[in-house]
N, C-alpha and C positions, 0 to 999 in steps of 0.2 A: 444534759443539764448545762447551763452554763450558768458562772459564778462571779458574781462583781466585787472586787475590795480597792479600796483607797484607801490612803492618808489624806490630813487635811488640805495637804495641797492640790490633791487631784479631784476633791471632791465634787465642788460645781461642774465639774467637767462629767462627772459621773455620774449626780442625775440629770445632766443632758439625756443623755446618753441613755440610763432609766426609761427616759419617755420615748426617748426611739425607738427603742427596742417594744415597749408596748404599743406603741404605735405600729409596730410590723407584726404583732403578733409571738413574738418570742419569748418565751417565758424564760426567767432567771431567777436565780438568790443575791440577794445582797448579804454580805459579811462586815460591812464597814466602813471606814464610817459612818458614825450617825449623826446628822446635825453641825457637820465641820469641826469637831471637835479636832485637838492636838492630837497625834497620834502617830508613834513610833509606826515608820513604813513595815518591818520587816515581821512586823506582832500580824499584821493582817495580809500580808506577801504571803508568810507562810504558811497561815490557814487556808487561804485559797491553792497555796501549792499541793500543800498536802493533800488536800479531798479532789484536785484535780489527777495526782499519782494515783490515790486509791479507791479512784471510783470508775467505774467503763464508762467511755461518750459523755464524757464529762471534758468541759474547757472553760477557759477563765480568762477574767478582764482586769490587768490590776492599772491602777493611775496614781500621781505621785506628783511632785511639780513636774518633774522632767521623765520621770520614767526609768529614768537608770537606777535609782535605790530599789523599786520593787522589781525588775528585772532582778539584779545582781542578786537580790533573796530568793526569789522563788528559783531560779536557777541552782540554788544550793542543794535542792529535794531531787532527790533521787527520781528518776522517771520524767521530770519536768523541762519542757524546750521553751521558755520565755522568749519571746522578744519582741523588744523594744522597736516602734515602727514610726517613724514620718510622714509618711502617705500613702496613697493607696497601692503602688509600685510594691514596698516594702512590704506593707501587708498580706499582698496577694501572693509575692513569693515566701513571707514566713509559712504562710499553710502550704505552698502548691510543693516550697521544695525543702523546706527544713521542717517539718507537719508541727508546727510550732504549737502547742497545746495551750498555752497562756499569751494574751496581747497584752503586751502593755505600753501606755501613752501619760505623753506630760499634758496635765494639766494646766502650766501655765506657759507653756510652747507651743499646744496648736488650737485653734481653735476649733471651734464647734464643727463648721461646717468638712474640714479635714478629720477630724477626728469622728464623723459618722463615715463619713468616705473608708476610712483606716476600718472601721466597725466590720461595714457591710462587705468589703473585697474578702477579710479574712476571712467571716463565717462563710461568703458564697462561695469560695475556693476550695476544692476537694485537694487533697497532696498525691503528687503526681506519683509516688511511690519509684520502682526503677532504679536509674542508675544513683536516685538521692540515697538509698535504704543503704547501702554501704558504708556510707558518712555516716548516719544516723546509729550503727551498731559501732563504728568505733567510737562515737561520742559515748554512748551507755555505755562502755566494756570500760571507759574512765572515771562512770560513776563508782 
């Protein structure tokens, strides 16, 4: 399952995004915003954090103006690897080698056509597992 939340800063950016993803076939939830409204980033960070910690094969998309407010929340949930990505570089290596379970992107720092690039490298990237998994148990043994 994959799981989309925004504030209103990230929102355009996020039914972009919506249509791309039905456009490829991929099915998702949205959590939020609706309609652009105001909205406290870390109310909707961390609904998406949470059901991404307690559900199997589940991952999520959160968007923000810049990305860093709903990073630094969902990060806060136990089990959760957000991160914040710039292009398709970052992305490919948040999954291949930090198995980053949440993307998240600014809204009003990248545009359209990079932020399906950021989309498509992270889901198509499987995490290379190896000598990353060593990093990845002392990050959780500091949750």
């Amino acid at each position: 399952m994959l799981l989309l939340g925004s504030d209103h800063g990230g929102y355009e950016l996020k039914e972009q995004l919506k249509a791309h993803l039905t456009d490829k076939g991929i099915a998702f939830e949205d959590l939020g915003c609706f309609a652009g409204q105001r909205v406290d980033y870390p109310d909707v960070a961390l609904a998406v954090a949470r059901r991404v910690a307690g559900e199997k094969n589940t991952r999520g998309v959160l968007l923000c103006g810049t990305g860093i407010g709903m990073s630094l929340a969902a990060n806060k949930v136990d089990g959760v690897r957000a991160a914040l990505v710039h292009d398709h570089y970052t992305a490919r290596m948040a999954s291949a080698h930090n198995n980053a379970n949440i993307l998240c992107l600014g809204g009003r720092v990248l545009g359209l056509e990079v932020a399906r690039e950021c989309l498509d490298a992270w889901l198509s990237t499987p995490y290379e597992g190896g000598r990353h998994e060593l990093r990845l148990v002392k990050i959780a043994a500091a949750e």
